[in-house]
N, C-alpha and C positions, 0 to 999 in steps of 0.2 A: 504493500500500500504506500503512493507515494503520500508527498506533502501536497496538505490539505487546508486553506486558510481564505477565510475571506473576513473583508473591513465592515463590519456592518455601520458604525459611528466616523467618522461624517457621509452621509449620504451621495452617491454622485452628485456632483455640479453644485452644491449647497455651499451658502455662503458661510467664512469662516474668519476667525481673529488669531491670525499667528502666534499673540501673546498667550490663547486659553483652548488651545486645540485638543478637543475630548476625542480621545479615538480608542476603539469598541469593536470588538471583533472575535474570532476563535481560530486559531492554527492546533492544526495534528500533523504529527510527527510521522505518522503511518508506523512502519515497523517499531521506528527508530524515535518513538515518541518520549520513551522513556529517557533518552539521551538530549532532549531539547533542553537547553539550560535557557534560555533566553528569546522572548519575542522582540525584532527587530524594526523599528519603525523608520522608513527613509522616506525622506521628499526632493524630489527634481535629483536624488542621488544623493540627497545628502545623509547622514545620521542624524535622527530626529530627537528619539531615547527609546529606553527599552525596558522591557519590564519582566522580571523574572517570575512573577505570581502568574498562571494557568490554574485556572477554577474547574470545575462540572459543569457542561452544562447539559440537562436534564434533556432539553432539546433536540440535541443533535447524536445522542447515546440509540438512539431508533432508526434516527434516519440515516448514521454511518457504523447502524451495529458494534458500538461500542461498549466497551464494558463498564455498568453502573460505577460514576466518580471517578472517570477517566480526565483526568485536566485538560482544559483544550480552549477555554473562553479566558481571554485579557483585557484590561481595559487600562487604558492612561492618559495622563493629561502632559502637554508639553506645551515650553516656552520655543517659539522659533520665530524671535524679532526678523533673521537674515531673511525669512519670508518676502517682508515690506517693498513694493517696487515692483512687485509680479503680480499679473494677476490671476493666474490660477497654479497648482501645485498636484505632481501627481505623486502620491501615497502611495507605498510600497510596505508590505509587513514581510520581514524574513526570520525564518530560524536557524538561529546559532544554536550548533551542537556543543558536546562538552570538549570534543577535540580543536574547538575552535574554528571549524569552517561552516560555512552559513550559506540558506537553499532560499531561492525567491518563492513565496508564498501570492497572497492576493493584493490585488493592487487596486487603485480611484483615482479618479480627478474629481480637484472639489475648486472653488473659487476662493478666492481671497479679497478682505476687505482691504481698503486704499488706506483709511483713516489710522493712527498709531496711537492709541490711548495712553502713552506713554506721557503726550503733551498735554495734556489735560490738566485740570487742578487735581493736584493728589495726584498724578502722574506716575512719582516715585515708586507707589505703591503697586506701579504693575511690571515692574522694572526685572527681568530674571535676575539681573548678577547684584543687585541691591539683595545682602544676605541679613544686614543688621538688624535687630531686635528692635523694634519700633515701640515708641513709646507714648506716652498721655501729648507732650510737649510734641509730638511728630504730628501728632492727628487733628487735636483740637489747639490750631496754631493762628496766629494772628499775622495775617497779612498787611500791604500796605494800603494807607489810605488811595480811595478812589479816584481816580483823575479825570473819568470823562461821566459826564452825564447820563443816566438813563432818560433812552427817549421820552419811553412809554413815563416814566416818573416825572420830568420835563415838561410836557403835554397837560398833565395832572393838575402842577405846582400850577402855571401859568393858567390854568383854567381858573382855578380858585382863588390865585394872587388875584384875578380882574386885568383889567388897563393898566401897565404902567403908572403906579401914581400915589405919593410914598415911601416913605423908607423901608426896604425890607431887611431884617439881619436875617443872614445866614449862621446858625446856633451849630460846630461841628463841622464848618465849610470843609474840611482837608484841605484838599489838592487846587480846591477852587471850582470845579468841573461845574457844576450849578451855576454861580457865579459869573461864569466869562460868559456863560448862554443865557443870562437874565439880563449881564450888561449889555451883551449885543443886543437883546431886545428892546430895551430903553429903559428897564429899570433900575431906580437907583440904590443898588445892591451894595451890603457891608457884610464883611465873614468875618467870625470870631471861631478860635481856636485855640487849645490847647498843646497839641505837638511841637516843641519849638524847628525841628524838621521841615513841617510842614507849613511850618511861619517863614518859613526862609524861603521855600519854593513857591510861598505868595507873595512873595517881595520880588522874587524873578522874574514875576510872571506878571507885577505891575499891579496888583490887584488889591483893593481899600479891604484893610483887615486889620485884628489889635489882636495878638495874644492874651488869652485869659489864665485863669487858674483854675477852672470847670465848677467852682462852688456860687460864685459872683462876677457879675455882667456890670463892668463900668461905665453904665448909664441911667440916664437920668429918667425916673416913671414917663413912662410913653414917649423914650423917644426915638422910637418907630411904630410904623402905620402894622405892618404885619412880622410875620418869622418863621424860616423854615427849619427844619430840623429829621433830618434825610439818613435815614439810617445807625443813629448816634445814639435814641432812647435804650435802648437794651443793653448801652454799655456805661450805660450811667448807675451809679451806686446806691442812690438815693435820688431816686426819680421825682419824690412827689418837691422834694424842697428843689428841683432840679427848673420844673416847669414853673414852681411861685416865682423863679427869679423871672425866669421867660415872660411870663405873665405879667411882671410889676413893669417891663420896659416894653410892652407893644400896647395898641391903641384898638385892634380892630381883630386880626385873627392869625392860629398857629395852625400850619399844616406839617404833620407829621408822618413818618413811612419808617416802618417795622418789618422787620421778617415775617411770617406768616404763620406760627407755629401750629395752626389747625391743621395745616397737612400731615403730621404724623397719624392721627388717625385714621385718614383715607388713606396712606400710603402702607398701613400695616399689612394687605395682604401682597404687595410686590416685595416687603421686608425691604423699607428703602426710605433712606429719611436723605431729606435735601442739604447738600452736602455746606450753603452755608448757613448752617446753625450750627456745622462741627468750629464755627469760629471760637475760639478761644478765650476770648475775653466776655464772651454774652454773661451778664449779670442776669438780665430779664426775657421772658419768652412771652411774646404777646399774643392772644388770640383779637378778636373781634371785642368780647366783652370785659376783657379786662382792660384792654385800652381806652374803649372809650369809660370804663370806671374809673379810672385813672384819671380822664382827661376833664370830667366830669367833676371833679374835685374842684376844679379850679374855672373852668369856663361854662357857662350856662350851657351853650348849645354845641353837642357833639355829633358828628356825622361820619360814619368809618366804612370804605369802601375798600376795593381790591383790586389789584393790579398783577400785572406779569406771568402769565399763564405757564404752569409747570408744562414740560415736555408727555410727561403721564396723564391719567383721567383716571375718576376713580374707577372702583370695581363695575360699575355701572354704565361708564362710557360718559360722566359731566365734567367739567372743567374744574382745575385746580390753580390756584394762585400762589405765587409765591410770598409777594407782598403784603402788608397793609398800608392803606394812607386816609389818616384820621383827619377832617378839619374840623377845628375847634373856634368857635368865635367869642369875641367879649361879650 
């Protein structure tokens, strides 16, 4: 009986991720079964890896009369970045015997996706030769402030700012991004910030702004018309004494935008939580009704909406938001 082997995992012509390539199948060794040390996994020629574990499988003991608990089913997972740049791969399974020469078993073509998840946020984490122990400080990490504006958040702010007309403070500006697109607009925009970094890259960049100390705003009750505050609630420590300052220096209304943390719930059956709330620094997690109980504290009239549509839907097939953006008026 010669060798006997076919790939059942990836299917012909199926698309595939070089980085997570699951491949499934069963070789037999025919006479010489018991001498197989090793199932051999090749693509386009290459060595892919190999897997020394051959299982039962119950399956295949009838239809090539084999004897009950014969090993013969493999399965394994392999990294092959060198994949990247090709678009399709043909798969090859061989067996290595013990005397170390190896027989061509069953073979595929399957396709290959273009994209490299390597470059992704979290990137690292799909990396084969990255072997170190990853830790709390690797995962839940704090990146750099924001430098361009979201459209869809942009579109928001400026619907609820109204007409140009008044002072607005930007409460947490960063990088400015906000900012240079409300100046262009004709509004007359002022950021307050904390990072002395990021006070320096608003000095580059030309842009009206005063370093703070995050507890107290060095102006005078009302002196601006509104204020925005884009993504910074959650990393404030004391929220509510946070907003009273906000509120002692605007005349008219605070629009606010938070992460979204209702998606956890919806997203429990894909086992998948949106990757920025692994930010590191989040002190607060806000749904819809905590926010505006929060915001309600301090301003009579609270209104909280959503934005930025996750790439998922729930189990049901409805939309998912990543965002929230509260407007608050005096």
């Amino acid at each position: 009986m010669a060798i006997n082997a076919v790939i059942d995992l990836p299917r012909p012509d199926s698309l595939n991720d070089p980085l997570c390539l699951r491949i499934e199948g069963w070789l037999h060794g025919g006479e010489r079964n018991a001498a197989v040390v090793a199932v051999e996994i090749h693509a386009n020629g290459r060595l892919l890896g190999e897997t020394s574990l051959r299982v039962p499988r119950p399956d295949l003991e009838k239809t090539l009369r084999l004897a009950p608990g014969t090993p013969a089913g493999f399965a394994l997972v392999v990294n092959a970045p060198f994949l990247f740049g090709t678009a399709s791969a043909r798969l090859e399974c061989r067996a290595r015997f013990a005397d170390g020469h190896t027989e061509p078993g069953g073979a595929c073509d399957i396709r290959l996706i273009a994209h490299d998840h390597r470059d992704n946020h979290y990137g690292v984490l799909a990396r084969p030769d990255e072997t170190r122990l990853f830790h709390r400080a690797d995962i839940y990490c704090t990146g750099p402030s924001v430098s361009e504006a979201n459209p869809e958040c942009l579109a928001l702010v400026r619907r609820y700012l109204g007409p140009p007309a008044g002072r607005v403070l930007d409460v947490g500006c960063g990088f400015g991004g906000y900012g240079r697109a409300l100046l262009a607009a004709g509004y007359d925009w002022f950021g307050v910030e904390v990072k002395p970094s990021d006070c320096v890259e608003l000095a580059r960049l030309g842009l009206p702004h005063q370093q703070v100390d995050g507890r107290t705003l060095p102006f005078s009750d009302g002196a601006f018309d509104s204020a925005i505050c884009i993504e910074v609630l959650e990393h404030i420590a004391d929220p509510a004494a946070f907003l009273t300052e906000i509120r002692r220096v605007i005349r008219r209304r605070l629009i606010v935008s938070v992460p979204n943390v209702e998606l956890i719930p919806y997203l429990h059956r894909y086992v998948a939580v949106p990757w920025h709330l692994l930010e590191g620094d989040h002190k607060n997690f806000f749904t819809r009704a905590s926010l505006r109980h929060l915001l309600a504290a301090h301003f009579p009239r609270v209104e909280v909406l959503c934005y930025a549509r996750h790439p998922l839907s729930t189990p049901e097939g409805l939309p998912l938001y990543y965002h929230l953006l509260a407007v608050a008026e005096v």
